[in-house]
FINU-284387 format. One record per residue (C-alpha): residue in one letter; x, y, z. Coordinates in steps of 0.25 Angstrom, whole numbers, padded with zeros to 4 digits, always signed. Example, Ala and Ser with C-alpha at 12.3 -4.5 7.8 and 13.67 -1.06 7.14 Angstrom:
2
A+0049-0018+0031S+0055-0004+0029
! end
This chain:
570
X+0037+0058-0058X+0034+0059-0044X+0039+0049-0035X+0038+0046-0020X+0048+0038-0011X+0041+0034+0001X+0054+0033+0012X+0046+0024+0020X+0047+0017+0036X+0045+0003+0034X+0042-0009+0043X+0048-0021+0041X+0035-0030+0042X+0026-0020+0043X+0020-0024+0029X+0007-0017+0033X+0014-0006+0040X+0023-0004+0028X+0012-0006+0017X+0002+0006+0025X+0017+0016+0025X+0018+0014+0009X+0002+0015+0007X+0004+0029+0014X+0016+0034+0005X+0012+0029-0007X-0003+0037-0004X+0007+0050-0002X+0014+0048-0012X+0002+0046-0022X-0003+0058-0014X+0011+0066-0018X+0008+0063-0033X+0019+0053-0034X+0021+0044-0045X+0029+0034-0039X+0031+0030-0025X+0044+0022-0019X+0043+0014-0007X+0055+0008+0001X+0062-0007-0004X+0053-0017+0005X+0042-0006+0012X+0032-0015+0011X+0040-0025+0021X+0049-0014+0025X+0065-0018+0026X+0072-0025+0028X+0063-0037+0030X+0073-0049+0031X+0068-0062+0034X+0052-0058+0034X+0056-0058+0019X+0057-0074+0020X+0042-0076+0027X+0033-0077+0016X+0020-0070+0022X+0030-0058+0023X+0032-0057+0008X+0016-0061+0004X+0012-0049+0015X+0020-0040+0007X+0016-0041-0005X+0001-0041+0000X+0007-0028+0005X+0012-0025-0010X-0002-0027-0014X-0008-0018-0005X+0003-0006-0009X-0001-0010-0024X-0015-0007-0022X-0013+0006-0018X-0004+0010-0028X-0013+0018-0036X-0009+0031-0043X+0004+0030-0039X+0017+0019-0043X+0023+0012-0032X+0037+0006-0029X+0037-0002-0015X+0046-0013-0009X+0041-0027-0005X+0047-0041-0006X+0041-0049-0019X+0041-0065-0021X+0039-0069-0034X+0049-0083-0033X+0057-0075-0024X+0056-0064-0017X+0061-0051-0022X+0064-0036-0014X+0053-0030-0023X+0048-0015-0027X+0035-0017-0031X+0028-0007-0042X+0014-0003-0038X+0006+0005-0048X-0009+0006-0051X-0014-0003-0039X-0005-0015-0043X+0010-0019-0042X+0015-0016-0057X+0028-0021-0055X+0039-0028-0045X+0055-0024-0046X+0063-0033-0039X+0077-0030-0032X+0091-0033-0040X+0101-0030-0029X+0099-0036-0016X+0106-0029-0006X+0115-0042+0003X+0124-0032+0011X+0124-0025+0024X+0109-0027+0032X+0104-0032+0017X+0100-0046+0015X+0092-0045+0004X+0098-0058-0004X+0092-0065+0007X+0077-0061+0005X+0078-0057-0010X+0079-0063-0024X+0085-0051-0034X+0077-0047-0045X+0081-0045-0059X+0070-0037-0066X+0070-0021-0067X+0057-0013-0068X+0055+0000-0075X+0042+0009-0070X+0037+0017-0083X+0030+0030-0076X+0029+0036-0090X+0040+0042-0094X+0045+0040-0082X+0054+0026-0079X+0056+0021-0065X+0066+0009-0062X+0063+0002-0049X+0075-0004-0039X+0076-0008-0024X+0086-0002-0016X+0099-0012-0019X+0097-0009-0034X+0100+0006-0032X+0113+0003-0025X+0120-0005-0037X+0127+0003-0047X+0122+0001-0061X+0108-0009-0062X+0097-0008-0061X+0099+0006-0061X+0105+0008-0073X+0097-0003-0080X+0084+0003-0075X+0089+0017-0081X+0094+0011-0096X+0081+0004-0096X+0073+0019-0094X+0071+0020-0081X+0073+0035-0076X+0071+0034-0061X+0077+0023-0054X+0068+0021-0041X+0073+0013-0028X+0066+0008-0017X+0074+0006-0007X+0077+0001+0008X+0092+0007+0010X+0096+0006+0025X+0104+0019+0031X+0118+0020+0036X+0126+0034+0038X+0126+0040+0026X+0118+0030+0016X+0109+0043+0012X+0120+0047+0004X+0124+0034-0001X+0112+0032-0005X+0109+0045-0012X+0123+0043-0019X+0121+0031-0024X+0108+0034-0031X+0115+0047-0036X+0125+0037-0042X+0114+0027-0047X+0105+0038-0053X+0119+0044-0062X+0120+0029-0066X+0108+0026-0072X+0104+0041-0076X+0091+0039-0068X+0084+0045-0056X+0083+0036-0043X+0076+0036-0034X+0076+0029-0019X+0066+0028-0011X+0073+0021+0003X+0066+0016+0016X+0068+0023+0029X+0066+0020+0043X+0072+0007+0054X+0073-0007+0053X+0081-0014+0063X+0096-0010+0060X+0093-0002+0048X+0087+0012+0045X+0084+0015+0031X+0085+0029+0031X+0076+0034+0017X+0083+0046+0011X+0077+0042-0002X+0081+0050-0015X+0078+0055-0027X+0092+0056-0038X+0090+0060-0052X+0096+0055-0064X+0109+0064-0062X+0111+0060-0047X+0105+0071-0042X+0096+0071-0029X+0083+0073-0030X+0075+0071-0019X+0078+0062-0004X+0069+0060+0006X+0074+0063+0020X+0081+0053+0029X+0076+0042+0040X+0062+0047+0039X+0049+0044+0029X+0048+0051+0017X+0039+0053+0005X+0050+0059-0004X+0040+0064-0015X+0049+0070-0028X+0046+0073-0044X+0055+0067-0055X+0057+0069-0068X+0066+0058-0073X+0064+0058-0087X+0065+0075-0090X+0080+0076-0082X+0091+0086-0087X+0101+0073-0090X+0091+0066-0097X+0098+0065-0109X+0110+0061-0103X+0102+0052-0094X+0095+0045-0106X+0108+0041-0112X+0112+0036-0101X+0102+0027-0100X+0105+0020-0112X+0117+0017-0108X+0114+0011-0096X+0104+0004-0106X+0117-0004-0114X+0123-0004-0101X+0112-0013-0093X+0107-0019-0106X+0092-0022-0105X+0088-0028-0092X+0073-0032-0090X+0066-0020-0086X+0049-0020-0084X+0043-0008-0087X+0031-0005-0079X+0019+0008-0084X+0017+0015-0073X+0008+0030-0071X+0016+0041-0078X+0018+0051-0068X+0011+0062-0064X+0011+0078-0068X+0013+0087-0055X+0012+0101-0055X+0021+0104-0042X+0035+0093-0044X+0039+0090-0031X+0055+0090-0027X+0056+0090-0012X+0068+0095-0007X+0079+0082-0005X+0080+0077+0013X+0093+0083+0015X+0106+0072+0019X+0108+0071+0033X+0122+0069+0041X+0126+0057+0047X+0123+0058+0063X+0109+0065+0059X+0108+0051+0050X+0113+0043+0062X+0101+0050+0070X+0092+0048+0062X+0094+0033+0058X+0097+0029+0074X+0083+0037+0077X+0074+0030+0066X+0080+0016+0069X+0078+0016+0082X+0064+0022+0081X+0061+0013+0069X+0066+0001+0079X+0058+0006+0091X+0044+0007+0083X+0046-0004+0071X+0049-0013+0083X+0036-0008+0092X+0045-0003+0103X+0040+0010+0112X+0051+0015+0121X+0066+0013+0121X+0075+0012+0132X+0090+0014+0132X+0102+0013+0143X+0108+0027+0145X+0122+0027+0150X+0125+0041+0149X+0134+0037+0138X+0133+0041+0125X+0129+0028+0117X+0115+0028+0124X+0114+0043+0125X+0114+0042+0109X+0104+0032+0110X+0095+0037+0119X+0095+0051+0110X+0090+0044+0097X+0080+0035+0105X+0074+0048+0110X+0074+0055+0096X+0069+0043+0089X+0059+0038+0099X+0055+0050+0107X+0061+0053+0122X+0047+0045+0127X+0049+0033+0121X+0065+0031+0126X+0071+0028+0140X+0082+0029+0146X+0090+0021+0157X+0103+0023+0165X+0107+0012+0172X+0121+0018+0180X+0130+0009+0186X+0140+0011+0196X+0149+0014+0184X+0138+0025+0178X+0144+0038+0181X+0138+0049+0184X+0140+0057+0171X+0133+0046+0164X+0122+0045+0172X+0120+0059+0172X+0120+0059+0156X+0111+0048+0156X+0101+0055+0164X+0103+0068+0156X+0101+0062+0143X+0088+0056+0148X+0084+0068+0151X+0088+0077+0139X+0083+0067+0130X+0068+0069+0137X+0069+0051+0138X+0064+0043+0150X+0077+0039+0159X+0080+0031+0170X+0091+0026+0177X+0094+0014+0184X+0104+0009+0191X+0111-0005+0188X+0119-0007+0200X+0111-0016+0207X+0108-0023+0196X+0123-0025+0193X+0127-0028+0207X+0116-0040+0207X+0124-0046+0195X+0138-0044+0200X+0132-0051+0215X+0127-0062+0208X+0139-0064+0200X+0150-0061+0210X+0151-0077+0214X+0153-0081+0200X+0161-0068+0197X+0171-0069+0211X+0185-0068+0208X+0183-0062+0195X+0187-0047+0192X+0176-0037+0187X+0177-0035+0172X+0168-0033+0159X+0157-0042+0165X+0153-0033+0176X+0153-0021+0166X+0145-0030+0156X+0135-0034+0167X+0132-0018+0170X+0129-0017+0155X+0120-0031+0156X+0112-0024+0169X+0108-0011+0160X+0104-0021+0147X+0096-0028+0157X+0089-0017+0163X+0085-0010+0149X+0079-0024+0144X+0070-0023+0155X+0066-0010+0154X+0062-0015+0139X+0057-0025+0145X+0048-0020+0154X+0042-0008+0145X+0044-0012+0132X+0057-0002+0129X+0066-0005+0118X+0082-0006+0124X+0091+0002+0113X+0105-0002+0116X+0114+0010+0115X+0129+0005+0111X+0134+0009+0099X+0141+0003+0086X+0156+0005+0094X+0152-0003+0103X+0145-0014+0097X+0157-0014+0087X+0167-0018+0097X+0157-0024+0106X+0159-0014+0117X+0144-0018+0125X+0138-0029+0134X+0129-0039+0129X+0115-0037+0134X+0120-0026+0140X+0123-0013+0132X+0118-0020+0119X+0105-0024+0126X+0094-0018+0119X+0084-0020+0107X+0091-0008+0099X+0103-0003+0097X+0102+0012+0091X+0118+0013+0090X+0123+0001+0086X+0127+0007+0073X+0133+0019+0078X+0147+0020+0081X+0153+0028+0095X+0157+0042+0088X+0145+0042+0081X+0137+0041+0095X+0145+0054+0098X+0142+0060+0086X+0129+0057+0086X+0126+0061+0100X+0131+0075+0097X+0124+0075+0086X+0111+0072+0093X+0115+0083+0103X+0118+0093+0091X+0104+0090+0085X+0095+0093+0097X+0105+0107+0102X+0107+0100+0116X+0114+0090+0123X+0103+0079+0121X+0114+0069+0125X+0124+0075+0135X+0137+0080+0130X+0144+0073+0144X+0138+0060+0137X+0146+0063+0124X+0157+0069+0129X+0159+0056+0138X+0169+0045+0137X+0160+0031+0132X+0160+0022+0145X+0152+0009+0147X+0152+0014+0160X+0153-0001+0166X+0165-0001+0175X+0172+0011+0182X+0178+0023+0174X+0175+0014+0159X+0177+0021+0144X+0175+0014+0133X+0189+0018+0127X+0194+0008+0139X+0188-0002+0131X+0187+0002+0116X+0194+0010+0105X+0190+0026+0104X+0178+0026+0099X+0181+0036+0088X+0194+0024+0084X+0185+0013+0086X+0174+0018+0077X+0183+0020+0066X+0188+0005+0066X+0175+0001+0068X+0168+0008+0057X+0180+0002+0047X+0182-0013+0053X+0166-0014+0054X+0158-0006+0044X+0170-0005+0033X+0174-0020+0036X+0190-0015+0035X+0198-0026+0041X+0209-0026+0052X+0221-0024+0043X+0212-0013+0035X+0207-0005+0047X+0224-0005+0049X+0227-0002+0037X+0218+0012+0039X+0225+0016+0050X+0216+0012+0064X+0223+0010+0077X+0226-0005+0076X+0223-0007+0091X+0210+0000+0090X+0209-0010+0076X+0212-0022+0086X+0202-0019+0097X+0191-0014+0089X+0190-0026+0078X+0193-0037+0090X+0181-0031+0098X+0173-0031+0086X+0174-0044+0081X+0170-0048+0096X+0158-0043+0097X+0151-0048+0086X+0141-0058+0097X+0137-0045+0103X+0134-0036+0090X+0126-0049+0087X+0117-0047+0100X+0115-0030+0098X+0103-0026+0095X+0098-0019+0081X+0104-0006+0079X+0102+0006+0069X+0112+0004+0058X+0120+0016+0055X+0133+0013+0047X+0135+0005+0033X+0140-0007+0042X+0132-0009+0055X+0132-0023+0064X+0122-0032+0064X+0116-0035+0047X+0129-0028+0043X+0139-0032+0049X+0138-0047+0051X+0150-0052+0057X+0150-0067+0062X+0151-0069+0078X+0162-0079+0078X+0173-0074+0069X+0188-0076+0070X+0190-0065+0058X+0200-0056+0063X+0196-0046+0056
! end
């Protein structure tokens, strides 16, 4: 059999964007010679597309859109995504062969963990499907159904199926490549099959779906993966029923068969495959490391953002510091240096290392940059306030107000030409609520929400290793962090060291470990103390952030969701 996994760049919405994306692929892939063609879970739609699910002209328009996709499946079977309403509505793959739809397998497991909500939108279906390509048998699933040990995997394999085929939408953190791949390795092994994954790729709001869709045999082995965080026709020859464990892989069956007993499967005739004279085995994408995945998830959600949401141009606040030198270093590779801009906006607190860092970063990256000065701008506040203000000492809300100045002065700069504000604090920060309101959170993005302070450091190198120069000044790295908003100002006078801070962040927030547990694995008790106490506080401003690329397992926002007002002590 030859197969095609379409690793496609959806829309959510875009129902006639997405239907004219799949037409193209499934014409390349009938063009390849392929038997069968995977699409994405939901591409018609796109994913995920909450609440439009609950609108009634969305479902009808996607599955006039089915329709359309059935039409042209012609010489070639089809496997795509869409929601289906038959009493309720289902997280569908729909079977297209021979100009019509031959066939709708409906998802078991719905995923209600983590950004999934799909026990919200979804009923669960029951029915299994089998897809009789000759002597060749396929079992549908939809992404959850692969991740659950045991059925429908191993019901599909006792019940013949040889390859186990998975359309899929399975969002990206550090490292869910090999996950992933392990996992099917494991599920293949289980059920004596071949599976296959055919995942989505690109940005949607928070989340990146980062493709690397894969091939295992029966035996666990890799096959075939396509390449990470891009569009791919991954185009590979399989022989599923003439495999060297056969044997062993047919007994094996049958006990899965006594195992599962005998749940309802349909069979559906499809096209035998056809002969080629030349098999096709592309070379497997290569893994990549974890800051070169960072790069390439932060660059393809921003962009994703940017264009998905009709922006040109983007605009960021460059201190000289080393959050919003990052930033400004992925806009510029994602976007193109034309299309970002960068503004200083020195105080009487701005030294002049900073200032010179933020003007030489400008200017290695190739951006547009400007300064200006908020002095005056923050003199105006401080007169108009110093009647109400008399007698009181100067404290956090005169360093909060020169934060508020520079927010204000990149929304009108959006404003007035239409640029997209990317807020530049990072994940430390926003943990222990280490920003201003309307200030340094101001923005319609923010690219590092999800990235802790050490790997901003690691990652800037990183940057600076890749392009064999300083494209983000070594003074800026090697620099102590400072908010810069009051005279001689380190963060450390304020915060935990990062590198002890992030360690108790990444355990108290993403592994959920509790005070008593973070002391029973040995953290500094005060840093414990601090970091949980500013943490809980800043729930209100978390809520407020904008949308930021997720990176980790656990991210704020549809992760985390942890309530406002909350006496919990943790």
């Amino acid at each position: 059999m030859r197969l095609a996994l379409a690793q496609m760049n959806t829309v959510v919405g875009d129902l006639d964007g997405n239907q004219g994306k799949i037409l193209a692929r499934l014409g390349e892939a009938r063009e390849a010679g392929a038997d069968l063609v995977l699409f994405p879970e939901l591409a018609v739609t796109g994913y995920p597309p909450e609440d439009l699910l609950l609108r009634p002209g969305f479902i009808r328009a996607a599955r006039r859109s089915v329709d359309q996709l059935a039409k042209a499946a012609q010489g070639i079977t089809v496997l795509v995504g869409a929601p289906h309403l038959e009493a309720d509505l289902y997280n569908a793959c729909f079977v297209l062969a021979d100009g019509e739809i031959r066939g709708i397998y409906r998802k078991r497991f719905l995923p209600n963990y983590g950004v999934f909500d799909e026990d919200r939108y979804f009923a669960r279906g029951n029915d299994l499907m089998l897809l009789r390509f000759g002597e060749v048998v396929v079992g549908p699933t939809i992404c959850e159904d692969i991740w659950q040990p045991g059925p429908p995997a191993t019901t599909l394999a006792g019940a013949g199926a040889q390859l186990v085929a998975n359309i899929s939408a399975s969002p990206f953190h550090v490292g869910k490549d090999r996950e992933r791949e392990e996992m099917l390795r494991v599920r293949a092994r289980d059920s004596a099959c071949f599976v296959v994954l055919c995942n989505a790729v690109g940005g949607q709001d928070e989340l990146v779906f980062d493709g690397h869709s894969v091939v295992i045999d029966d035996e666990g082995e890799l096959v075939a993966r396509a390449p990470g965080f891009e569009e791919a026709l991954l185009v590979v020859d399989l022989d599923p029923v003439a495999t060297v464990g056969r044997r062993l892989r047919d007994v094996r069956r049958r006990s899965l068969a006594r195992e599962n007993g005998h749940a309802p499967v349909t069979t559906i005739e499809l096209a035998e495959p056809r002969e080629h004279d030349v098999p096709l085995h592309p070379e497997p994408a290569p893994l990549i490391g974890d800051l070169e995945q960072m790069r390439l998830a932060l660059e393809l959600g921003l962009r994703d953002y940017v264009e998905k949401n009709g922006f040109g141009d983007v605009v960021i606040g460059l201190s000289g510091g080393i959050d919003s030198a990052l930033t400004a270093a992925l806009a510029a590779e994602a976007l193109g240096a034309d299309r970002v801009h960068g503004v200083s906006m020195p105080s009487r607190y701005s030294s002049e290392g900073t200032r010179g860092d933020a003007r030489r970063l400008g200017e290695s990256l190739g951006i547009d940059f400007r300064e200006i000065a908020i002095e005056p701008v923050v003199e105006s506040f401080t007169g108009v306030l110093a009647e109400t203000f008399a007698g009181c000492e100067p404290d956090l809300t005169e360093e909060n107000l020169q934060a508020r100045v520079r927010g204000t002065m990149l929304m009108a700069l959006s404003n007035k030409f239409g640029w997209l504000v990317v807020a530049t604090g990072n994940k430390s920060e926003l943990s222990v609520g280490y920003s201003t309101l309307y200030g340094d959170l101001a923005g319609g993005f923010a690219l590092l929400k999800d990235v802790y302070k050490t790997d901003v450091f690691r990652l800037a190198r990183w940057l600076n290793e890749r392009a064999g120069r300083e494209l983000i000044p070594q003074s800026t790295i090697d620099r102590p962090p400072s908010a810069e908003l009051r005279a001689d100002q380190l963060d450390e006078d304020s915060l935990p060291p990062y590198p002890k801070l992030d360690q108790v962040l990444e355990a108290y927030v993403e592994l959920d470990r509790s005070r008593e547990e973070l002391s029973e694995d040995g953290f500094d008790p005060e840093v414990v103390e601090r970091a949980l106490a500013m943490i809980d506080r800043a729930e209100y401003k978390r809520r407020q952030a904008p949308p930021g690329v997720k990176l980790r397992p656990k991210a704020f926002g549809r992760d985390r969701r942890t309530p406002i007002t909350n006496r919990w002590p943790g």
